[in-house]
C-alpha positions as CSV (number, residue, x, y, z in Angstrom):
1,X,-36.2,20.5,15.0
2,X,-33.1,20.0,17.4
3,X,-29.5,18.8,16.4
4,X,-30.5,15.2,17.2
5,X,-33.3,15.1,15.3
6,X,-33.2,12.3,12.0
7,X,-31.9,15.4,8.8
8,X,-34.5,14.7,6.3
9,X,-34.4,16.0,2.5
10,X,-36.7,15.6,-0.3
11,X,-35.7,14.4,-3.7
12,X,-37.2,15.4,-6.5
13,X,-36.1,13.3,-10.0
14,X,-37.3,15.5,-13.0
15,X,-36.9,15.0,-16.6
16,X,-38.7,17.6,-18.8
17,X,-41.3,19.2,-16.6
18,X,-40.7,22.6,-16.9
19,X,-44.4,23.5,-16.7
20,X,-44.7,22.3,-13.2
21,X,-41.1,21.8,-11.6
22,X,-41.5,25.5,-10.3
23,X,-44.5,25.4,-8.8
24,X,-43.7,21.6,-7.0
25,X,-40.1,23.5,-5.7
26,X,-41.8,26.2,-4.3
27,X,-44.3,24.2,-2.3
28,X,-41.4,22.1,-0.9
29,X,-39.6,25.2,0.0
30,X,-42.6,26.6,1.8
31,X,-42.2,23.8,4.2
32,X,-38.8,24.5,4.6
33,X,-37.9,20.9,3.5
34,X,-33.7,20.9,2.1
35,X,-34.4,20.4,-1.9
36,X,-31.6,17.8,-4.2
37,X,-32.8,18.2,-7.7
38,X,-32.0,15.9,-10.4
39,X,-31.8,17.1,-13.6
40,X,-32.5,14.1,-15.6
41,X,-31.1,15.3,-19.3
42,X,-33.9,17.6,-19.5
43,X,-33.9,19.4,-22.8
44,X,-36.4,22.1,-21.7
45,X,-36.5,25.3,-19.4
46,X,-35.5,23.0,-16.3
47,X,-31.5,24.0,-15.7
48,X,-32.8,27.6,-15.9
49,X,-35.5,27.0,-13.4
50,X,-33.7,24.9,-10.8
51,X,-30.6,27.6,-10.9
52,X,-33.7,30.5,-10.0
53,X,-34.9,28.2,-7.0
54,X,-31.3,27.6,-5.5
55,X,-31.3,24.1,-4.7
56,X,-28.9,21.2,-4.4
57,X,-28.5,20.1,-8.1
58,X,-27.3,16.6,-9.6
59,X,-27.5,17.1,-13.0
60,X,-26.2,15.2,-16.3
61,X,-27.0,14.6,-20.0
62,X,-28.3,12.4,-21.8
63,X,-31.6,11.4,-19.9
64,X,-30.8,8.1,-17.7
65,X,-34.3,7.2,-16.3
66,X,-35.8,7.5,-12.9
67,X,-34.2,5.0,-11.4
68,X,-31.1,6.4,-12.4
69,X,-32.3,9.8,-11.2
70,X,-33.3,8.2,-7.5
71,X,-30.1,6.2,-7.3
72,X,-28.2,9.4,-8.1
73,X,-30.2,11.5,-5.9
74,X,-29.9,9.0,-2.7
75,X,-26.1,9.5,-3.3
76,X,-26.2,12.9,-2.8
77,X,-28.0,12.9,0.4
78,X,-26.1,10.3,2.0
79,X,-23.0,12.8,0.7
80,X,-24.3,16.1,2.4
81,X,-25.4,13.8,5.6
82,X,-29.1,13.3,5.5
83,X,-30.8,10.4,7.5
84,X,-34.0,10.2,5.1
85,X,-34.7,10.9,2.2
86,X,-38.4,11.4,0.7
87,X,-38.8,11.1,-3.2
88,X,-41.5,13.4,-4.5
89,X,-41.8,13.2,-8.7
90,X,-41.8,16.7,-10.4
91,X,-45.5,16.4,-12.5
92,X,-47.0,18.4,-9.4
93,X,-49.4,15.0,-8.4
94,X,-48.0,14.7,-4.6
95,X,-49.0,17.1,-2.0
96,X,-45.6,18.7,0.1
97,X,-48.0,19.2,2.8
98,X,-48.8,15.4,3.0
99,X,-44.8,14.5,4.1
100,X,-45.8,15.2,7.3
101,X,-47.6,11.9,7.3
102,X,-44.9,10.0,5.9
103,X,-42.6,11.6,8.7
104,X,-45.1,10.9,11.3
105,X,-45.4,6.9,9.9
106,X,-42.1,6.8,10.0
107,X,-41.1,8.2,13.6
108,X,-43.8,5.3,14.4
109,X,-41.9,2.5,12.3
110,X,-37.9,4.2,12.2
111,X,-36.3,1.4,9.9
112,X,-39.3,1.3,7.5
113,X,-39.5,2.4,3.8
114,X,-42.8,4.6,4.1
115,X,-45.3,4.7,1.0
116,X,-48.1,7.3,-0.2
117,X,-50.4,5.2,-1.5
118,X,-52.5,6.8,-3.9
119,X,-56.1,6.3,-4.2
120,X,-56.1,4.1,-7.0
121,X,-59.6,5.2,-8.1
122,X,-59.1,8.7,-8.5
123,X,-61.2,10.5,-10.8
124,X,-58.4,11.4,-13.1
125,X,-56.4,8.4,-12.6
126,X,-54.7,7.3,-16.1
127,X,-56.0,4.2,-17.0
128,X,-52.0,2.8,-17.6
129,X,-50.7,4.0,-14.1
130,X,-53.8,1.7,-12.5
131,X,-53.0,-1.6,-14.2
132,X,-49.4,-0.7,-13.6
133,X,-49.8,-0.6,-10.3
134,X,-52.6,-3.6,-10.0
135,X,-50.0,-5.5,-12.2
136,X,-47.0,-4.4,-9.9
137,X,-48.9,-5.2,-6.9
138,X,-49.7,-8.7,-7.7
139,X,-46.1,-9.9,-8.5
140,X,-44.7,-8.0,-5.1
141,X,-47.3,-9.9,-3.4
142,X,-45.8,-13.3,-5.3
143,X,-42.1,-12.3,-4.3
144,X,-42.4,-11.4,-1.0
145,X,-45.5,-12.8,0.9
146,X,-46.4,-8.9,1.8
147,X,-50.1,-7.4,0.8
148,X,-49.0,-3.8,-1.1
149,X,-51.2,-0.8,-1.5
150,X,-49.1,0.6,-4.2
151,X,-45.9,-0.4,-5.4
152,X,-46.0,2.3,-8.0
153,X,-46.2,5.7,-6.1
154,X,-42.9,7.6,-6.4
155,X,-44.3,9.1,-3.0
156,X,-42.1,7.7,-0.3
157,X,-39.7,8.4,2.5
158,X,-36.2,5.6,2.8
159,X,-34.2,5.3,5.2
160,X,-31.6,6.4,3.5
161,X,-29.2,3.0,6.1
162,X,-31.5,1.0,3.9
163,X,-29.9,2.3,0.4
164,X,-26.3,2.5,1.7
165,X,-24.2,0.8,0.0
166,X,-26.6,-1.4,-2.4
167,X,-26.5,-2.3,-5.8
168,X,-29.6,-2.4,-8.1
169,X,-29.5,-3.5,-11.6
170,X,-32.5,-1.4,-12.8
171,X,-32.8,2.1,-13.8
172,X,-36.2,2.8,-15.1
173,X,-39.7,2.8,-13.8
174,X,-39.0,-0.8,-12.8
175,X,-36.4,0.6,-9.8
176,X,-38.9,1.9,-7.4
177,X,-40.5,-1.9,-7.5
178,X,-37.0,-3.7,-7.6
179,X,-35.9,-1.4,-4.5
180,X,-39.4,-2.4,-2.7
181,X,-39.2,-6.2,-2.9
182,X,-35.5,-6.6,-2.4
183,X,-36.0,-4.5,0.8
184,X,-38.3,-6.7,1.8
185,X,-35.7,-9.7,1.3
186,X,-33.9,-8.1,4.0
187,X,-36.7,-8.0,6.3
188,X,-37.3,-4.0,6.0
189,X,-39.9,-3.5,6.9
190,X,-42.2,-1.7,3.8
191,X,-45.7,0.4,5.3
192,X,-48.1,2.4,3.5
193,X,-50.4,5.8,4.5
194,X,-52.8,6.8,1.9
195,X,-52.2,10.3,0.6
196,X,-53.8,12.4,-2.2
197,X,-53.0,12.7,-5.7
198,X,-53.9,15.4,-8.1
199,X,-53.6,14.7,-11.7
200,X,-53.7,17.2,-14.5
201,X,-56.8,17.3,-17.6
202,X,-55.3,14.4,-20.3
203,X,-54.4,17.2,-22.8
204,X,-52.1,19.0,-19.7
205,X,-50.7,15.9,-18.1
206,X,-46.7,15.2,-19.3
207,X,-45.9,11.4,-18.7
208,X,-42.3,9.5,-19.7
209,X,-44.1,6.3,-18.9
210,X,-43.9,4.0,-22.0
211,X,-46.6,1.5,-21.6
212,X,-44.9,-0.8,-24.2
213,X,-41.2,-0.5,-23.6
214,X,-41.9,-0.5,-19.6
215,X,-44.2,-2.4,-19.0
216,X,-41.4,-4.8,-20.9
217,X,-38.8,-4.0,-18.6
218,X,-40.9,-4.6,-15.3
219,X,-42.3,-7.6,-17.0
220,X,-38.8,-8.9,-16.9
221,X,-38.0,-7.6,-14.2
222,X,-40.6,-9.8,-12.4
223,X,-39.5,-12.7,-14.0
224,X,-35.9,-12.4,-12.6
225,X,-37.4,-12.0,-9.0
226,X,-39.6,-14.4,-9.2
227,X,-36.7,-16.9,-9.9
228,X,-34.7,-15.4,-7.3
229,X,-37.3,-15.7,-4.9
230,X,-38.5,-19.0,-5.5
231,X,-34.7,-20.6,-6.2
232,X,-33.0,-19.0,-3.1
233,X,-34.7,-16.3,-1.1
234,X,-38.0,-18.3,0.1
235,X,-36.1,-22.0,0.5
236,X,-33.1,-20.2,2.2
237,X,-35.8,-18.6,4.9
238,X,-37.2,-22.0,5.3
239,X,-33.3,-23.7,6.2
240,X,-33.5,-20.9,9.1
241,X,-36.7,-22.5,10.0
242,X,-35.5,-26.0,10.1
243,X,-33.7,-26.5,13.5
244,X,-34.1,-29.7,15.5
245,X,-36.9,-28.5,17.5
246,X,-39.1,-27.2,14.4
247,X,-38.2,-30.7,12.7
248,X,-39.5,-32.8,15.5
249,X,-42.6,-30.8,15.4
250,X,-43.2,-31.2,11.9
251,X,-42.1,-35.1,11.8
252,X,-44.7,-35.4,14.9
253,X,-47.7,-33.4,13.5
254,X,-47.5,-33.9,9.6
255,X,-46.5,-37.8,9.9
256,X,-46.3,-39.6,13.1
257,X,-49.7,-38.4,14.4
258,X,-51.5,-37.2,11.3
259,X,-54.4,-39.9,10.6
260,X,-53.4,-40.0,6.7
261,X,-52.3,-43.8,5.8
262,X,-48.6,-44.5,5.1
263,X,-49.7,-44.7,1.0
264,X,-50.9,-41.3,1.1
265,X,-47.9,-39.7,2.9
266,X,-45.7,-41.6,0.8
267,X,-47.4,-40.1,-2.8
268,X,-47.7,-37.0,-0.7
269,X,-43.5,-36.7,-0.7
270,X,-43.8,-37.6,-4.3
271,X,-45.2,-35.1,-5.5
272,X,-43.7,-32.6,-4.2
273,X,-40.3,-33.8,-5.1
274,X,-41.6,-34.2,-8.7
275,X,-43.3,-31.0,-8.9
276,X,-39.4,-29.7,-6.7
277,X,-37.6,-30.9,-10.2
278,X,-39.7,-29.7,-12.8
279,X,-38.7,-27.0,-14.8
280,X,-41.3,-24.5,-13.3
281,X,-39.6,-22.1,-11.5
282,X,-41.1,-19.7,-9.2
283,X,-44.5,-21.8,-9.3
284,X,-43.2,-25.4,-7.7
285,X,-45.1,-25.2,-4.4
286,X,-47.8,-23.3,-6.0
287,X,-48.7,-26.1,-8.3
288,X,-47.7,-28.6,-5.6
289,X,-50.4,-27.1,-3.1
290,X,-52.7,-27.1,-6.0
291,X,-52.1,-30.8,-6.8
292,X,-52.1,-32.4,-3.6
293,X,-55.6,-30.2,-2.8
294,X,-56.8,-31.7,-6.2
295,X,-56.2,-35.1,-5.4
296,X,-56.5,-35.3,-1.8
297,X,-53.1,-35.7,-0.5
298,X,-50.9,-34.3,2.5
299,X,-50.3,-30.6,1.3
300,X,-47.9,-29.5,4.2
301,X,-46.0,-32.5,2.8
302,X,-46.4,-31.8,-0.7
303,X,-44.6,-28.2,0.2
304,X,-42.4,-29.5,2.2
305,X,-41.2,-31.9,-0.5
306,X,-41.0,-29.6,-3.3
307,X,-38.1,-27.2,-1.3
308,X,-36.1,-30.2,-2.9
309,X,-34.6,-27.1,-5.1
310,X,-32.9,-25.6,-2.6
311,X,-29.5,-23.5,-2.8
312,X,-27.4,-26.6,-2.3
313,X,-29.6,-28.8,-4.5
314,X,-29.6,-26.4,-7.3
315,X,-27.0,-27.6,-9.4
316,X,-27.3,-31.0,-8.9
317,X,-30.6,-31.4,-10.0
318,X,-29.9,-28.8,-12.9
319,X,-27.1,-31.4,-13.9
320,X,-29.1,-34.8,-13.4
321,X,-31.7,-33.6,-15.5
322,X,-29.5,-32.5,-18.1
323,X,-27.4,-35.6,-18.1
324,X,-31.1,-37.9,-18.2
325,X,-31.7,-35.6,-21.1
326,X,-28.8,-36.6,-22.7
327,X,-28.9,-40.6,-22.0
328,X,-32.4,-40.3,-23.5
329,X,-31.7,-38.6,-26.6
330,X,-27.8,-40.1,-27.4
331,X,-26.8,-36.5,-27.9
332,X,-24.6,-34.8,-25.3
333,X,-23.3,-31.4,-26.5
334,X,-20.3,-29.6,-25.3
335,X,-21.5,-27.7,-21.9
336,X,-18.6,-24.8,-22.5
337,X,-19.0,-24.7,-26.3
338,X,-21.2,-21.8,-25.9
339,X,-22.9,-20.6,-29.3
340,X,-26.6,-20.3,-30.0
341,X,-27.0,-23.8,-31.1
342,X,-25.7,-25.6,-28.4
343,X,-27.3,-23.5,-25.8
344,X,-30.3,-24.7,-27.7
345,X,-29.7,-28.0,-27.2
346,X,-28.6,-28.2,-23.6
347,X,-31.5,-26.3,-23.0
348,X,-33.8,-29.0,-25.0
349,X,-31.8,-31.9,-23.0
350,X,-32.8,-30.2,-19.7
351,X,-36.2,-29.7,-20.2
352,X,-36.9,-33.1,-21.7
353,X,-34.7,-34.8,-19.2
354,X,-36.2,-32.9,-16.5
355,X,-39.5,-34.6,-16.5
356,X,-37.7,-38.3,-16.5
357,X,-35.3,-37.2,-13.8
358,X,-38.1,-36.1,-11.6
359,X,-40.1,-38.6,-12.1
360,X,-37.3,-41.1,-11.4
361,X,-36.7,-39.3,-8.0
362,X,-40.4,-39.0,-6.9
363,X,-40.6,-42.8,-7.5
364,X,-37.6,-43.6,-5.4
365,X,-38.4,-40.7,-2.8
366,X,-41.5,-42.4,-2.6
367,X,-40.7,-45.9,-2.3
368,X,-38.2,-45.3,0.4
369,X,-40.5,-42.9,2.5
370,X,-43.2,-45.9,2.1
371,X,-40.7,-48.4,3.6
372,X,-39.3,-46.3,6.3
373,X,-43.0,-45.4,7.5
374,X,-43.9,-49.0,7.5
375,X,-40.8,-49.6,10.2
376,X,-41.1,-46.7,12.2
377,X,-44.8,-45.9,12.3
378,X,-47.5,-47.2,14.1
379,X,-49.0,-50.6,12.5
380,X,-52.6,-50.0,11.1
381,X,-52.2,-47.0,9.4
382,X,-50.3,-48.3,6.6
């Protein structure tokens, strides 16, 4: 390795694994790979150990999480000057030998986040960490477009450019999937290389993983994302999209020259600007796409239609709805008297007055989009 070479490091976030922190230093050290430790609050043997192997220590008490840990741990190596950092969990399941092959992905892909993704039908696989990551995989897929492997292996190697400087609001297991999908906002790009695993016998294997509690936490997690996603991140990608040239296509292709009558296109924009204003967030064109399949209308409209909830349209249909809500029901609470009940309300007033409000809009949307075809489109296809 010469001066210019990228200064690589391997992070290892531990939190009571005495038996097998040793063991998992030791092989790193073989390699020669520069060790940060991150004592997570362990209780155990573990400040004794990592003082023996002489390593670069973060350490703190009480225990934080892994995310925490990782967060902490990316710090320090952007601190002592590192380009990459690979995370590498402490149980003694990755193999040091196998970060060649995250090195070698990522000479081949230098601004990527690289993942080990574990064979997810291992012998010894624990039932939990499979529909974990089955379960994690699905909503990443959701959120960002991408096809995963394994949004679950704590096996990686970041960029550490692509950490710099970012704030995450998790701390847990749900980190390493909130770091993934938000790194693919920002057009990282996110590969996988399978690896190998080794898992200890059931009455030998130590695990911090709380189905219940986290599974809670990533379930929530996902919910916030999926919002995100489908309220800003996904209609804000398809503003870039819309210049004049992309907008003339679409106008020529979908309606000009599409052989679907002037009725269809019309019920087409409907629904999609119904489906746009219901409170269904995250699921919008999903159900759109469904509906207009289902009945046999113009799906690229339907989509189209239903980006009515874009960033600048946010509010107002969040307010229209509310204030249709209101007409409807004669009751109008205070919007800045915050307390439990009135939340309540406005929240009722929203929902009901959502589904009044959008169908108001589709009607118009609708009507108008049937009269402006009739002027400016060809006769005989009305």
């Amino acid at each position: 390795m010469t001066d210019s070479d990228p200064k690589i490091c391997v992070i290892v976030p531990t939190y009571n694994n005495a038996k097998t922190l040793s063991g998992v230093i030791a092989e790193l050290q073989s390699f020669s790979y520069p060790v940060i430790a991150v004592n997570d609050g362990s209780t155990d043997l573990t400040p004794v150990i990592l003082a023996i192997a002489k390593v670069e220590v973060c350490s703190y008490s009480p225990n934080k999480g892994k995310g925490y840990a990782l967060r902490t741990g990316f710090r320090k190596a952007l601190q002592l000057g590192f380009d990459y950092a690979v995370t590498m969990d402490s149980d003694g399941q990755h193999h040091a030998e196998e970060i060649a092959l995250l090195v070698e992905k990522s000479v081949e892909n230098p601004t990527a986040i690289v993942v080990g993704s574990r064979n997810l039908q291992a012998e010894n696989m624990p039932g939990k960490n499979t529909f974990a990551n089955r379960f994690s995989n699905f909503w990443f897929r959701l959120e960002t477009g991408l096809k995963p492997e394994d949004t679950q292996s704590g096996f990686r190697l970041y960029p550490l450019s692509a950490i710099a400087g970012r704030k995450y609001f998790t701390r847990h297991y749900d980190f390493e999937l909130e770091v993934l999908v938000r790194s693919a906002w920002r057009e990282i790009p996110i590969v996988f290389v399978p690896v190998r695993v080794t898992y200890l016998p059931k009455n030998e294997q130590i695990s911090h993983f709380k189905p219940v509690r986290d599974f809670a936490r990533i379930s929530l997690l996902n919910t916030v994302l999926v919002l995100i996603a489908f309220l800003w991140i996904k209609p804000a990608r398809l503003l870039r999209k819309f210049n004049l040239k992309n907008v003339k296509t679409f106008l020529h292709e979908k309606i000009f020259a599409t052989a679907d009558s002037n009725k269809k296109i019309a019920l087409s924009i409907s629904l999609g600007i119904f489906m746009g204003i219901l409170p269904v967030w995250g699921y919008q064109m999903l159900i759109a796409f469904a509906l207009a399949h289902f009945l046999k209308l113009n799906k690229a409209i339907a989509l189209v239609a239903s980006n009515i909830s874009i960033p600048p349209m946010i509010p107002l249909l969040l307010y229209g709805s509310y204030r249709t809500g209101a007409l409807i029901s004669g009751n109008s609470p205070d919007l800045f008297d915050i307390t439990f009940d009135t939340v309540k309300q406005n929240l009722l007033l929203y929902i009901i007055g959502s589904f009044v409000f959008a169908a108001g809009c589709a009607i118009l949307s609708g009507i108008i989009g049937y009269l402006l075809l009739n002027i400016f489109r060809k006769k005989g296809k009305a």
